[in-house]
N, C-alpha and C positions, 0 to 999 in steps of 0.2 A: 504493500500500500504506500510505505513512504516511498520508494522510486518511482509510481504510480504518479504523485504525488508533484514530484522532482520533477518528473516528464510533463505535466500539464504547465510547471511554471516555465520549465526550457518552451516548451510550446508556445504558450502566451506572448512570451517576451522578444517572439520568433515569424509570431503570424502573417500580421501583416509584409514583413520581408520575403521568408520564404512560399508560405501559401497564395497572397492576394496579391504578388509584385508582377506587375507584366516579364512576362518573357523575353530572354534577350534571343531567344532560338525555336522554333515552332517545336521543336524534339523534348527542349527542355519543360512544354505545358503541359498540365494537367487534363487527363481525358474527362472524358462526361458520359456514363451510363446512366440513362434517364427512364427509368422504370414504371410504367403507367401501368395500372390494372382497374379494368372495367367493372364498374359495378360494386367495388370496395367498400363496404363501412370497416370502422375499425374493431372487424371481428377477427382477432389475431390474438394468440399468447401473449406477447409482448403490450399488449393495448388490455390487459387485465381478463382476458375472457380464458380461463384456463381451463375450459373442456375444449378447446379448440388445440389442433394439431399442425403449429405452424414453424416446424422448426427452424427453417431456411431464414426466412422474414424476423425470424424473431432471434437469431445469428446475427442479422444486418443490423438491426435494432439497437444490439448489442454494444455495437463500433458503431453506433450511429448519433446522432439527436435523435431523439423522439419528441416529434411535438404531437402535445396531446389535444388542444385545439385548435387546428388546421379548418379550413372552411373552404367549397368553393363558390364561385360567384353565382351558378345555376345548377338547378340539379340536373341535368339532363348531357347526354354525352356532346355532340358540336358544339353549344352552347360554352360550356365549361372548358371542353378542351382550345378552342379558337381564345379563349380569355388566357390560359395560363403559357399559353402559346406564345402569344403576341405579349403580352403583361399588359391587358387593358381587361375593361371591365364591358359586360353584353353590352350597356347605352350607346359604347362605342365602337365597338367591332358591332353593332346591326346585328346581331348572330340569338335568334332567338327558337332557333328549329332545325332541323335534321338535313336543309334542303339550301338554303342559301351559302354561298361564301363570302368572306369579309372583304377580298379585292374586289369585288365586284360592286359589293351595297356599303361598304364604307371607305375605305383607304387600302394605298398597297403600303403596309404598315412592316417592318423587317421583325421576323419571326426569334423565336431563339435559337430554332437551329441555323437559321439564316445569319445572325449575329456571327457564329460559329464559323460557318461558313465563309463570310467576308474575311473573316481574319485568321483563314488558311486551314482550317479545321475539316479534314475527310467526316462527310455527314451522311448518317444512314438510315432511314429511317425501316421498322420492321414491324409488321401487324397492324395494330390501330392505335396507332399517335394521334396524326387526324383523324377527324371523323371521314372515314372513305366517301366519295362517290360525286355527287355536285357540291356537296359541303365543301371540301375541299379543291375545289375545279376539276374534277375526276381524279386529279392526278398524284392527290397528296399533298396538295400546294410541291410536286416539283417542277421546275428547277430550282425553284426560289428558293426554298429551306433544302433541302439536298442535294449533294453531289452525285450520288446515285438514284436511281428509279425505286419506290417504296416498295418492301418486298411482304408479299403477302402468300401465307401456305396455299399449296395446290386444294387444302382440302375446306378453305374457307368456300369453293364453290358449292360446299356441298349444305350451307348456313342455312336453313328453310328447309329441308328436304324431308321425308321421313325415313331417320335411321334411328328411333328409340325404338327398343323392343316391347312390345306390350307382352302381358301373359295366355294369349291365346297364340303368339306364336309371329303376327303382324309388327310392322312399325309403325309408326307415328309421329307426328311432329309434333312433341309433346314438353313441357316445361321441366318436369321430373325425367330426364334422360341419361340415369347411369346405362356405359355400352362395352360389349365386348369389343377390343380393339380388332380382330381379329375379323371380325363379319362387319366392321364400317367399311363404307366406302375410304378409299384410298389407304384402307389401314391405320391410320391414324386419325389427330385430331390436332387444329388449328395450331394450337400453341405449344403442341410439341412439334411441329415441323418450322415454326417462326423462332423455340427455341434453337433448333437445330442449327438454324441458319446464322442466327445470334454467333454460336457457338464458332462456330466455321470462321463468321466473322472477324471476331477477336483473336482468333488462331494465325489468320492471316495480318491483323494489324501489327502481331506481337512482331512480326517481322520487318515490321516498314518504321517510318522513322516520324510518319507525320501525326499528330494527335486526331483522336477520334471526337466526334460528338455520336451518339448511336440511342436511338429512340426507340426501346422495345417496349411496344405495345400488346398487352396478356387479355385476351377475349372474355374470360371465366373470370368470376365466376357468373358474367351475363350471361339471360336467358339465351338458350336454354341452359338448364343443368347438366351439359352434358362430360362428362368423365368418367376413365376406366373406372368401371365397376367396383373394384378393389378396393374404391377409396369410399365405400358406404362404411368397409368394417368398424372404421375409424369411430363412427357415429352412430351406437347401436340404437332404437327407437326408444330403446326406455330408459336415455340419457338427453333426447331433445324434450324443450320445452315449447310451448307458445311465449309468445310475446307476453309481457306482463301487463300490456294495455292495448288486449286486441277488439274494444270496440270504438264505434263514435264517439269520439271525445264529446262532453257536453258542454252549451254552448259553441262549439265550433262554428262559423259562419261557411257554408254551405260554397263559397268561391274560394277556401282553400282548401276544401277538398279535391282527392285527383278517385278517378273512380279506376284508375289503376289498369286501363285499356289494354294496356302494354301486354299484359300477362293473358289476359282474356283471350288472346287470340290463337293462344297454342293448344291441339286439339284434347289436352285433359283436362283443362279450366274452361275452354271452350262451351264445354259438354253441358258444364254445370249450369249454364244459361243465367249470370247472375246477373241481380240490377245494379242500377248506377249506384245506389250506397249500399249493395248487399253483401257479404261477407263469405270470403270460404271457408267450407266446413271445417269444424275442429282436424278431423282426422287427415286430413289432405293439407291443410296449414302445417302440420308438423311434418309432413315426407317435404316440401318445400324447403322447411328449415333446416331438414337432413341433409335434403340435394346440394343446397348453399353450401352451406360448410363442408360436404365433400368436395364441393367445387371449390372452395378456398384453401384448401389441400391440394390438391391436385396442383393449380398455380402454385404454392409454395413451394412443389418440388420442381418447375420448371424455372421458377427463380433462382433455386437452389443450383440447378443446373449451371444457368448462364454464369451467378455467380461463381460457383466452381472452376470455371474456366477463367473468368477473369484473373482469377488467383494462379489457376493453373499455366499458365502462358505470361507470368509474372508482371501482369497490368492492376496488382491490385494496392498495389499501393503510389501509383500515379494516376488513380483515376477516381475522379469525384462522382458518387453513387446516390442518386436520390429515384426515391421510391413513392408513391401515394397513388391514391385514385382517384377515379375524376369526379365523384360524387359517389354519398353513401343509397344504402338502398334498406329499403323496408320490408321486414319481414313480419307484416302483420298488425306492425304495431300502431297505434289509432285504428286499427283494423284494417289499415291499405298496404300495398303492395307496389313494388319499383320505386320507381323515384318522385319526380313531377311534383314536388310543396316543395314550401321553406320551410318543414319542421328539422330540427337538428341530425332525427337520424338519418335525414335526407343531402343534407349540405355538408355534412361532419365529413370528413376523412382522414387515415391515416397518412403521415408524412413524414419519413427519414429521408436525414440527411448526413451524409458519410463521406469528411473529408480526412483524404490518407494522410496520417501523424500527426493529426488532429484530436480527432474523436477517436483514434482507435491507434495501439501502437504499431510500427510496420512489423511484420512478420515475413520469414522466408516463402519463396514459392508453391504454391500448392498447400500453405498452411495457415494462411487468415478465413477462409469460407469453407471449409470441408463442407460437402456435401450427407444430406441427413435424409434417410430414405424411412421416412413416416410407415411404409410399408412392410420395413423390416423387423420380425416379429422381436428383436431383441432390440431393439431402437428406446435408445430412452429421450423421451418424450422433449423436454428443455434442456439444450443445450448449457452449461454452467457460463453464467459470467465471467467474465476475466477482468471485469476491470469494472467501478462504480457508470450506474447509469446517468444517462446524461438527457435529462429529461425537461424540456419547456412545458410551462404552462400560460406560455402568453399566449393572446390570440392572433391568428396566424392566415394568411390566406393563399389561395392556391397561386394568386396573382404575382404574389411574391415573390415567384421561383425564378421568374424572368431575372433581375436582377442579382439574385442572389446567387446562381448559377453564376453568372457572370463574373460577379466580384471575387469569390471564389476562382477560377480560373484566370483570373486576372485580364481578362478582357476590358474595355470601357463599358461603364457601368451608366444605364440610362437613366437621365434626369428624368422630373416628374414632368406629363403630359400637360400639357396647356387646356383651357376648356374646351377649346374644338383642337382636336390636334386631327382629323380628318385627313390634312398634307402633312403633317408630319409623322417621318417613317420610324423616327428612331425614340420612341420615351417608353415613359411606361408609368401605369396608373397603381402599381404596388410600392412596395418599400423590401431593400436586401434584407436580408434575415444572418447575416453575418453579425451584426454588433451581440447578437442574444448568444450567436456556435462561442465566439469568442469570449463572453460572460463566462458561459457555462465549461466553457474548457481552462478558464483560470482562478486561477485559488486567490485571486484579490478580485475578481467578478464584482461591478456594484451595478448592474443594471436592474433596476428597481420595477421597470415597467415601460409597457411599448404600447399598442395599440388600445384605446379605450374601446373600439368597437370593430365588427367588420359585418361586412356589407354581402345580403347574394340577392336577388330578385328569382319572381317567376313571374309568365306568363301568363294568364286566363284570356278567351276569346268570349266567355259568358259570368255569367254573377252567379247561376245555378249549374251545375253542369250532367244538363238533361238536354235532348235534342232538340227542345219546344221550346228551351227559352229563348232569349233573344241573343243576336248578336253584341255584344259589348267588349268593344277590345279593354282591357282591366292588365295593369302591371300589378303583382304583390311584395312593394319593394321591403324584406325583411333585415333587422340589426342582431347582430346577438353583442351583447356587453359581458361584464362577470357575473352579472346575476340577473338576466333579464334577455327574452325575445321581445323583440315589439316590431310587429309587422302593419304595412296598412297597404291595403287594397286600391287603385285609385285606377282614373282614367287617364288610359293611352293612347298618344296618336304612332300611328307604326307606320302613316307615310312621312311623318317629321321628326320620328321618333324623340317623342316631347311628353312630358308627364305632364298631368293636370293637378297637381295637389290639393284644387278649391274642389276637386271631386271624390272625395271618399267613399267606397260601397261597404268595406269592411275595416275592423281591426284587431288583434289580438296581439295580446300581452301572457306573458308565460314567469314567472316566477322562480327562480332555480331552488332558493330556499323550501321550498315549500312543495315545487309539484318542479323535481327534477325530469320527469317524463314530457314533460310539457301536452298537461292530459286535460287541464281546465283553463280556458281561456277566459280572463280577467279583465277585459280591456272595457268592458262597459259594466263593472262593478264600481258603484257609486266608490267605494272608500279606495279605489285605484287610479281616480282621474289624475289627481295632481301629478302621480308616477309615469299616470300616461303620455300627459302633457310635453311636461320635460324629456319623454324618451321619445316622443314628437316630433322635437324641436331637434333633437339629436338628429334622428332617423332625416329629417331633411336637409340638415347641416349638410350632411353624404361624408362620403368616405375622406375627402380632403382634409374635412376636419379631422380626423382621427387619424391621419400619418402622424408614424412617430417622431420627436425631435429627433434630428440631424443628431448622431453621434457619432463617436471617432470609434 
């Protein structure tokens, strides 16, 4: 512990110089493995949930920061990803749906792996980084953000199809799809052939001289459920629970409900024909919660994999590793499903960040990330620390990466965006997260506090969300503070993309003290006005106000 100890204040007094100093040589910088997984809340060992089986991630964790409130700006995949991408927020990337892209409805705004890119950095992007298809101009936003073409598994063709096996013998394109790898099409499954490629990847960098940026994007644990089989044993049925608040919260106003469409349409929820607030059954709510968590194993060990190799081909201690996902997701709880609100278990995600002789000391080749096979019936379960954890609790948001990324590799670090930054290519609407790694990695740390709030919005297109009611385009712009949600509902123009704030349809207020679930909304409880008010005024301030002071 005391040369533990020793190491952190050699570190500290080091940081800035060797870690954050521009390079005098492209050989001499830091790489960037940038680790996206779909559909993430922070259901991992490491994030306190210890019936879960996440040895890999919670290895990384280990040698990592762990920040424990991470937010993203929307819950929804383009949406989120275009914001953490570029370091702006949806108002300004236009990006509020599956179908648009930001060069086109807002500005040609320079990406992070594009940043990367300009200043000589080989960029690779693998799976889903961006959101594929017209979201991204078909192409993954390439040329602009990478030097090579994004590379996607042969067997993501097979996304949609019916390969779950049902018990008469049939398949299905079903939400619950544990599968034998043996009888899928092409044999495999997405994200072990995008790890594979990963893998190939780095094997080939370890030999060239130029630094990597490399974006590997993990499909699972997004619907479907689908993973080898093997990984149900993990989670035997009479270890899952339901959610601890799986109905209609009361009081809830009826525009932030999401009636959870998403899931409805694979042919086992399907079947169930439910209505716009009806609820799935007990018994099928918990194989859901099974298939999750198998699916959140399954990605752990194809983490574990890439990771392994990083080590193994001795990249692992020149190369800065951050980890999160692009929004959390719900398994039940208020009684909905996927993503689409601003309740926390929706915008929450987990987020490491692992800078080498930093957060973690260097170790020889092949011996910082051993790989941990969940599978193997003599596997113990958590990995042993080696070293005190290193753990934020400031508030934190996905926006932030852009920068922080940066400052860490020592590239230029993007000023704050101006109110229309539209023509302008190069800022960013978050704040680095380097002054809190550097806190927390030195033993005279006085960083006391950083953001008082952070910011995500959603969309609503109605105030009810039933086919009959009326058209109302509705933004629901949400805050979370230390001890407090407060959201409000209001009217949007989405051809001037301009909020109406003298229009309110809803609001809610959540209390952390008192209803940590955030299960009774408060916001028009006579003896909460005053609280409302001021979190009001907050919530319109915007996020401007809530960047942190400039620190060194």
């Amino acid at each position: 512990m005391a040369a533990f100890l020793l190491l952190l204040c050699v570190v500290s007094a080091t940081f800035s110089q060797a870690v954050l100093a521009n390079s005098a040589t492209a050989a001499s910088r830091l790489n960037v493995l940038f680790l996206v997984v779909d559909d993430l809340r922070p259901k991992l060992g490491c994030y306190g949930e210890t019936n879960m089986v996440t040895p890999n991630i919670d290895q990384l964790a280990a040698k990592s920061v762990r920040f424990e409130r991470a937010y993203v700006q929307q819950a929804v995949c383009s949406p989120s990803r275009t914001s953490f991408l570029t370091g702006r927020r949806p108002d300004t990337t236009r990006i509020f749906d599956l179908v648009h892209y930001f060069r086109k409805v807002a500005g040609n705004y320079t990406t992070l792996p594009q940043h990367f890119k300009n200043n000589g950095y080989v960029t690779q992007s693998v799976g889903k980084i961006f959101h594929p298809g017209s979201a991204s101009g078909g192409t993954d936003d390439y040329p602009y953000s990478w030097t090579y073409k994004a590379f996607h598994a042969p067997t993501e063709r097979y996304v949609g199809e019916k390969i779950c096996p049902s018990p008469d013998g049939t398949f299905t394109h079903s939400a619950v799809c544990p599968v034998d790898l043996k009888t899928v099409p092409g044999g495999s499954l997405p994200d072990i052939q995008n790890s594979d490629f990963t893998i190939e990847f780095l094997k080939n960098r370890s030999m060239d001289h130029k630094p990597f940026f490399v974006g590997m994007g993990y499909h699972r644990p997004h619907l479907a459920f689908s993973y080898p089989k093997e990984y149900l044993e993990l989670y035997p049925m009479s270890k899952i629970q339901l959610a601890p608040n799986p109905y209609y919260p009361p009081w809830l106003p009826e525009v932030a409900w999401s009636s959870y469409g998403e899931i409805k349409k694979y042919d086992d929820i399907a079947a169930m024909n439910i209505s716009t607030f009806g609820l799935i059954p007990t018994d099928y709510s918990m194989k859901l919660r099974q298939s999750y968590s198998a699916a959140v194993s399954f990605t752990d060990a194809q983490v574990g994999r890439v990771l392994q190799a990083l080590d193994q081909y001795g990249l692992a201690d020149n190369t800065v590793i951050t980890f999160h996902g692009d929004h959390g997701w719900q398994l039940g709880d208020h009684g909905e499903w996927c993503k689409h609100t601003n309740f926390d278990i929706a915008t929450r995600i987990p987020m490491l960040v692992h800078v080498p002789g930093v957060t973690s000391k260097k170790a020889p080749a092949g011996k910082k990330f051993p790989f941990h096979d969940a599978l193997d019936k003599s596997f113990g379960r958590q990995p042993p620390l080696e070293q005190p954890e290193l753990v934020s609790e400031s508030l934190v948001e996905a926006v932030d990466l852009y920068a922080t990324i940066s400052e860490l590799a020592g590239l230029d670090i993007p000023s704050t965006c101006p109110d229309n930054s539209l023509d302008v290519a190069f800022c960013t609407e978050g704040a680095s997260l380097v002054p809190i790694i550097k806190n927390l990695t030195s033993s005279t740390g006085s960083l006391t506090s950083w953001k008082p709030a952070v910011f995500s919005q959603y969309p609503r297109s109605k105030v009810v969300p039933s086919n009959e009611a009326p058209n109302t385009p509705i933004m629901g712009y949400t805050m979370r503070t230390d001890g407090h949600r407060y959201t409000e509902w209001i009217a949007y123009n989405h051809t001037t993309f301009t909020a109406d704030w003298s229009k309110v349809y809803a609001r809610e207020l959540y209390i952390y003290s008192s209803d940590p679930d955030e299960d009774v909304n408060v916001a028009e409880v006579p003896a909460f006005q005053d609280l409302a008010t001021s979190l009001s005024q907050q919530l319109r301030s915007g996020w401007r106000n809530a960047l942190p002071t400039p620190r060194n």
